[in-house]
N, C-alpha and C positions, 0 to 999 in steps of 0.2 A: 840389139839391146832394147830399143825402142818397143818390140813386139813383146821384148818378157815383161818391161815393165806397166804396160797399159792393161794388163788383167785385175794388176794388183789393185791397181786406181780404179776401176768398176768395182770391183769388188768391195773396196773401201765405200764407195759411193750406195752401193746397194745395202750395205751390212747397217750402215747410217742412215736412210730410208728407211730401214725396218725398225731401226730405235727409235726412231721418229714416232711411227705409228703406234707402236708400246707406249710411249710418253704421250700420246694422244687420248690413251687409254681403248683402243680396238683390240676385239678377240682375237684370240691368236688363230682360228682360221680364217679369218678377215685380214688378216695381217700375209699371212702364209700367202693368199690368192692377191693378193696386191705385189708383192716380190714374186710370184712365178709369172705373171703377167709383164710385168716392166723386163725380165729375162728373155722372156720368148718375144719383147719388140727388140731386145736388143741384140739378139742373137739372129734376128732377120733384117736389120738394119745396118748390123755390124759399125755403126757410127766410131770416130775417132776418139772422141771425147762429147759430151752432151753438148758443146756448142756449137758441134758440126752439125748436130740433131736438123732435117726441114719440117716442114710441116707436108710436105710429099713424100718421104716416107713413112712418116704415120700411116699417111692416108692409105700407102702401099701394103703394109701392114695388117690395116683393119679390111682392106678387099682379099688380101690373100687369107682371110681368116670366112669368107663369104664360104658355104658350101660345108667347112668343115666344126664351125661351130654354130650353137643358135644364135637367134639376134640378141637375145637376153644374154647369152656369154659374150658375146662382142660386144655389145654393152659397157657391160662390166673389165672388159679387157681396156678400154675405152677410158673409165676412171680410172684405172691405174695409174695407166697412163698420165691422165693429167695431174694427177695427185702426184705424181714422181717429180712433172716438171712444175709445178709450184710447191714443189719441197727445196726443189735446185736453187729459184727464183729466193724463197724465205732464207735460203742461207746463203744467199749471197754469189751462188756459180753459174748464174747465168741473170741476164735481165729483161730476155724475151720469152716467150712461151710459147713453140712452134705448135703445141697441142689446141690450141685455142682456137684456130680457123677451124677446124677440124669437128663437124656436125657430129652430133651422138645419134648412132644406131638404135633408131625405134623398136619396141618389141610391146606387143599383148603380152599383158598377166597371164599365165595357165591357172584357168581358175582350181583351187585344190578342194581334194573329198571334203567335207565340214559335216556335221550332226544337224537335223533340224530340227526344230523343237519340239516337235510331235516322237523324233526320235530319241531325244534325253527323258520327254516324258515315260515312252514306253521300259527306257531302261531305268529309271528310278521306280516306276511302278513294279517291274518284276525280279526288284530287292527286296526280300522277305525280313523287316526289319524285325521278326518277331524271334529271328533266328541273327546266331554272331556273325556270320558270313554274309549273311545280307543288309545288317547293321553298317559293316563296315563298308560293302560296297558304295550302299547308299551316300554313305559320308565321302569317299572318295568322290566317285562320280558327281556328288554335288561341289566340291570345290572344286571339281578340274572345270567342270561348267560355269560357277561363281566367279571364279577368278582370272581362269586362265592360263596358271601357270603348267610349266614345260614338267616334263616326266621328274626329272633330274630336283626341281625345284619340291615337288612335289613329297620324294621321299627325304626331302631332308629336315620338314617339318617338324615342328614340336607343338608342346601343349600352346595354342592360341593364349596370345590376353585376351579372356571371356569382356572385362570390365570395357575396351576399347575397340574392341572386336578387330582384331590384328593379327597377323602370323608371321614370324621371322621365316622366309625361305635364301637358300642360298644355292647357285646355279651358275647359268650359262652366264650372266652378266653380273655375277658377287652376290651377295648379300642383299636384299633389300625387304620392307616389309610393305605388309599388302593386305588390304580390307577383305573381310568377311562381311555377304550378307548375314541376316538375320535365320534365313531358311538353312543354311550350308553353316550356321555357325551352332542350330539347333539338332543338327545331324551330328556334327563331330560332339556335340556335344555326349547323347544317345550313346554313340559305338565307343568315346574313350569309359563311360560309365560301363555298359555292358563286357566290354574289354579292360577296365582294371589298367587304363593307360596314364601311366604320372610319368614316364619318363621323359626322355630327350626324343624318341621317336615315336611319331603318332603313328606314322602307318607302318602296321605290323600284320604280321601273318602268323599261321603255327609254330614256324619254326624261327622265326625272331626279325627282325625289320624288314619291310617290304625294298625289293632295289628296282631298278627300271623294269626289267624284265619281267619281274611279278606281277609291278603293275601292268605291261601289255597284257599278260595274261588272265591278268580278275578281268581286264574290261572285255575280251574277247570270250571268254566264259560270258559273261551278261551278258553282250550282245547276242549269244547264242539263244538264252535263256528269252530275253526278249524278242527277237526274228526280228535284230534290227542287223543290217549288215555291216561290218567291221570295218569302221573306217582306221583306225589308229587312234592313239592317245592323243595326239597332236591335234586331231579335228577336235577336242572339245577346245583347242585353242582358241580354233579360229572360228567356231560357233559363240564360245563368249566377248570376242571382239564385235562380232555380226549382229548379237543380242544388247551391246552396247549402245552399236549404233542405232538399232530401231528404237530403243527407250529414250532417244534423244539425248547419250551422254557426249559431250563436247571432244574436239579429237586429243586437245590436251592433256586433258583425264583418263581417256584411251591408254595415252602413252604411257601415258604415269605406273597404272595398274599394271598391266603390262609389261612395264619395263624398255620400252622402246624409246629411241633415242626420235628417230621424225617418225612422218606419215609412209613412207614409205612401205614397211612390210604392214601398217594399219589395211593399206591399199590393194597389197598383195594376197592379204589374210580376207578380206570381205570380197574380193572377184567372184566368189561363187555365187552373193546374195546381192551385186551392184544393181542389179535392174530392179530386183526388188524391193531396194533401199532409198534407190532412186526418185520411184512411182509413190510410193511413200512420203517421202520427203515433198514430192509436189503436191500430195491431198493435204499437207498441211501448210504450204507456203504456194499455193496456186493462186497467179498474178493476177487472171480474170475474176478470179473468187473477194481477192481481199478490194475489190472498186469499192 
């Protein structure tokens, strides 16, 4: 009887970690990979109840996991975990935390493709704004580089307030609004004029609002167009994060734009330009220089 009823109570225990993290307000794949993680420690620990929980089983754990995941997944397997036992801890079921002795598994950033700025140039110079098709490129490509924003965020735009220079997007992390510069606000300005755009959706195409997949496909057209190589949509992400930081914007502001909650994926997003950002950073704050 003992063995029927202790699934139930995991389960109980798991389903409440996960409203947890919804009331936290995390995405629901951020959510999702924090409960398959806490399952698969506990389905290799097979523990009686979380109190039996040691911190040598963790540790057994995160070794049997050596070989078949990266250090970056083990990592991450790693905060689950402790995220689990200091949910136990906040509500009161347990008052140790066996995850805590327990070092976190180091791992290098994989630095990812990004555009560089010789390459955003080439592809806004071989949009023929003289024509509707390169108007609107133009206007794309300049906010995915201005801003930053995600595919998703991107078609869900509307007319800009011109007078505050702002744009409602809404996406991976809700709603939120986000600054236009003055260059990327003179372009959309160009293509909704030459396009006859007043409605709810700015980015359109022939046959009627642009969705993800159009836009991979305009950017991969101009990149062809230009003989720049196709990195994805997502590198103008991480090109406008990278372009951030050289004009010396603060990493709070980063976030903000962005939408990012820490430094974390700031850190993840600029691995490809660190050394360059870095060398930088010392021409203008170099110790021996400022005597």
């Amino acid at each position: 009887m003992k063995n029927a009823v202790r699934p139930l109570v995991q389960n109980r225990l798991f389903e409440s970690f996960e409203l947890s993290l919804k009331a936290d307000g995390l995405r629901p794949h951020t959510i999702a990979c924090y409960v398959r993680d806490i399952k698969k420690f506990w389905d290799f620990a097979q523990p009686g109840d979380p109190k039996s929980v040691t911190s040598d089983q963790i540790r057994r754990f995160v070794t049997s996991l050596n070989g078949k995941l990266s250090p970056k997944s083990i990592h991450a397997a790693q905060i689950s975990v402790r995220r689990f036992f200091k949910f136990l801890i906040a509500e009161g079921e347990l008052t140790d935390d066996p995850s805590r002795p327990i070092r976190l598994t180091k791992f290098r950033v994989t630095p990812q493709p990004t555009y560089t700025l010789d390459e955003v140039k080439k592809l806004l110079a071989a949009c023929r704004v003289s024509t509707k098709e390169g108007v609107r490129n133009h206007a794309i490509i300049s906010v995915l580089f201005d801003t930053g924003v995600r595919e998703s965020e991107l078609v869900s735009m509307g007319i800009p307030d011109w007078d505050n220079s702002t744009v409602w997007v809404d996406g991976k992390t809700g709603q939120r609004l986000i600054p236009l510069g003055t260059n990327a606000l003179r372009s959309i300005d160009r293509y909704a004029r030459k396009w006859q755009v007043t409605a709810d959706d700015l980015c359109v195409g022939k046959y009627g609002p642009l969705t993800r997949w159009g836009v991979l496909q305009l950017v991969q057209r101009q990149c062809a167009k230009a003989g720049v190589e196709h990195k994805g949509v997502h590198a103008f992400r991480r090109a406008a994060a990278a372009q951030m930081k050289r004009l010396g914007m603060n990493d709070s502001d980063i976030l903000e734009v962005m939408g990012w909650k820490d430094v974390t994926m700031l850190r993840r997003y600029t691995a490809a330009v660190a050394t360059e950002l870095a060398q930088a950073a010392h021409v203008r704050y170099s110790p021996a220089d400022a005597l």
